[in-house]
C-alpha positions as a Markdown table, in Angstrom:
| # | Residue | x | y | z |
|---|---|---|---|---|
| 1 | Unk | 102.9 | 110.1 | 89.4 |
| 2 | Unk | 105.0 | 111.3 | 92.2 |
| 3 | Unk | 108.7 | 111.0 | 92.0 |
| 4 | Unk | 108.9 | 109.1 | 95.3 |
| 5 | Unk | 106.6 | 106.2 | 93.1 |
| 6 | Unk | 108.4 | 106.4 | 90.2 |
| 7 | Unk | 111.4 | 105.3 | 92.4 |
| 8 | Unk | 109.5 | 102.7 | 94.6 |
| 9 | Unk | 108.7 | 101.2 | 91.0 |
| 10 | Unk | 111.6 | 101.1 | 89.7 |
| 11 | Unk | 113.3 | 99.4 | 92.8 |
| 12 | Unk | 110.2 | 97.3 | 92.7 |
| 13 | Unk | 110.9 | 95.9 | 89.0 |
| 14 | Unk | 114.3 | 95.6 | 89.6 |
| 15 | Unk | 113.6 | 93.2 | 92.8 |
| 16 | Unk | 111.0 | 91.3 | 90.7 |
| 17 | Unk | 113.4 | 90.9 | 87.6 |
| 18 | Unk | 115.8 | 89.4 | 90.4 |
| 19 | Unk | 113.5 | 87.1 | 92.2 |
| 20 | Unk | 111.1 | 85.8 | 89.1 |
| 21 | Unk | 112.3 | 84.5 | 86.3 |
| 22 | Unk | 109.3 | 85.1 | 84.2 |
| 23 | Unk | 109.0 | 88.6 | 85.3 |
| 24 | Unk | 107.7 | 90.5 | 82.2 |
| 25 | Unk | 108.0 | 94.5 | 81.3 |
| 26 | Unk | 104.8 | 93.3 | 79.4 |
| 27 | Unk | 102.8 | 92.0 | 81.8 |
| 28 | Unk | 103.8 | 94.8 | 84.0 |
| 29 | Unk | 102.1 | 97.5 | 81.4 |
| 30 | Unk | 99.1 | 95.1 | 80.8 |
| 31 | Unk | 98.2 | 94.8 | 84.8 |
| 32 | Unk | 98.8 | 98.5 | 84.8 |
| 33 | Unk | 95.9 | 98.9 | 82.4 |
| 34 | Unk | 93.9 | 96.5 | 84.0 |
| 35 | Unk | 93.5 | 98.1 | 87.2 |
| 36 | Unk | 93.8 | 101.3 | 86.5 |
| 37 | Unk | 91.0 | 100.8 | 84.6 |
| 38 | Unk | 89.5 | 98.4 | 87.6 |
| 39 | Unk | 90.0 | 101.6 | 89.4 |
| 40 | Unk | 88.1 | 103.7 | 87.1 |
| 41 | Unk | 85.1 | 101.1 | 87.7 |
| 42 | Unk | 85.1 | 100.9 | 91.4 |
| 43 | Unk | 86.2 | 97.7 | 91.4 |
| 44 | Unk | 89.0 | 97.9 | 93.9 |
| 45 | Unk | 88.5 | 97.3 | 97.5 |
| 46 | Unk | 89.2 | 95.3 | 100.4 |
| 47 | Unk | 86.7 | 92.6 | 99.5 |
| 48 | Unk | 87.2 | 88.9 | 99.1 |
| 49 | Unk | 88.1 | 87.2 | 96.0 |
| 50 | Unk | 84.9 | 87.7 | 93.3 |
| 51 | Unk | 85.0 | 84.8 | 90.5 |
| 52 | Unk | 83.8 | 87.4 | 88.0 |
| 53 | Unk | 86.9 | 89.5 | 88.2 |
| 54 | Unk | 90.2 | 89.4 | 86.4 |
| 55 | Unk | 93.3 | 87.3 | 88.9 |
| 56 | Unk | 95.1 | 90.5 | 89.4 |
| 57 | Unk | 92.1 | 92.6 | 90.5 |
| 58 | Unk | 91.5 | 90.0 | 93.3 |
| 59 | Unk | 95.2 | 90.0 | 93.7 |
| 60 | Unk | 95.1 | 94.0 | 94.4 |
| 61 | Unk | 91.7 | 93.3 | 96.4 |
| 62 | Unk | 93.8 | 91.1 | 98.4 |
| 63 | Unk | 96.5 | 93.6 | 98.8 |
| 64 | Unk | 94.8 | 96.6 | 99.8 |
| 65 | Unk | 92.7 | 94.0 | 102.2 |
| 66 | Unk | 96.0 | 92.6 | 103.8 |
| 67 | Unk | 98.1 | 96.0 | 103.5 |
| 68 | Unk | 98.9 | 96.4 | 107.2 |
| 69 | Unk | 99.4 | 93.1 | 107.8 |
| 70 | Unk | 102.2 | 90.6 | 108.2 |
| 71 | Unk | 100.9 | 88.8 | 105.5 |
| 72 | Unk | 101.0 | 91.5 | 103.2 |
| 73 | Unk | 104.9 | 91.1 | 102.7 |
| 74 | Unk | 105.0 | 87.6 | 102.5 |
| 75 | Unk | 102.3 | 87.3 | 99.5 |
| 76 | Unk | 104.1 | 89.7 | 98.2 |
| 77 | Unk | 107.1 | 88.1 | 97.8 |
| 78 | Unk | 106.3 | 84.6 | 96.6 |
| 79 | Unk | 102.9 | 85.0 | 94.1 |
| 80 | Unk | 104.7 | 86.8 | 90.9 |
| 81 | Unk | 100.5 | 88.2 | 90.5 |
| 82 | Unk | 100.4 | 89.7 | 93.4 |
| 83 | Unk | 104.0 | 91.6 | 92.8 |
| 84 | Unk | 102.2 | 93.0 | 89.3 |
| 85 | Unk | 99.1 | 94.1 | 91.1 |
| 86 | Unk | 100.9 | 95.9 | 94.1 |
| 87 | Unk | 103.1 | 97.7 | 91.1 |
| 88 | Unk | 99.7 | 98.7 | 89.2 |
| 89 | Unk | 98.5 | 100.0 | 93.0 |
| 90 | Unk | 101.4 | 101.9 | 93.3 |
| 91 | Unk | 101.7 | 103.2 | 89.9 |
| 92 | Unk | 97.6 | 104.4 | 90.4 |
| 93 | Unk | 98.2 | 105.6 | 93.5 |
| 94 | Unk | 95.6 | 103.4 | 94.4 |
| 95 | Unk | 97.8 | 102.5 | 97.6 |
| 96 | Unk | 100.6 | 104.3 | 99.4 |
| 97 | Unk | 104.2 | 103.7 | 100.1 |
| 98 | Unk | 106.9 | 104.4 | 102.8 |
| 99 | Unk | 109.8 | 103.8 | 100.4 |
């Protein structure tokens, strides 16, 4: 992983652990997993949500669907799921970043 993501994440998790109470280092690791291997399936894109998948691959559906968006950074902020997908995007490179 690049060193400019390893910093976004980092900043990223320290923001979350300040905004959510409930933000977990676990959970982080486990959404991680989950769509990194979501990735490996071909299940990520910019489609609606799909009842069959797990919350935070429709959360990162969502993302990379709304990335250029206003309402990207709003979601982001208030839904703690979409905070864990859009680290797990990052963290795959699944996404990219400005920061």
């Amino acid at each position: 992983m690049p060193t400019k993501n390893k910093h976004h994440i980092t900043e990223l998790i320290k923001s979350a652990k300040e905004r959510f109470d409930n933000f977990s280092d676990a959970e982080t690791q486990e959404v991680f997993l989950t769509i990194k291997e979501a990735k490996s399936r071909g299940l990520l894109q910019k489609q609606p949500p799909d009842r069959c998948l797990n919350q935070y691959v429709n959360a990162a559906n969502h993302l990379l669907r709304t990335y250029s968006t206003d309402e990207f950074a709003t979601i982001l902020m208030q839904n703690i799921d979409y905070l864990y997908a859009y680290i797990a995007l990052v963290a795959t490179n699944s996404i990219t970043t400005t920061a």
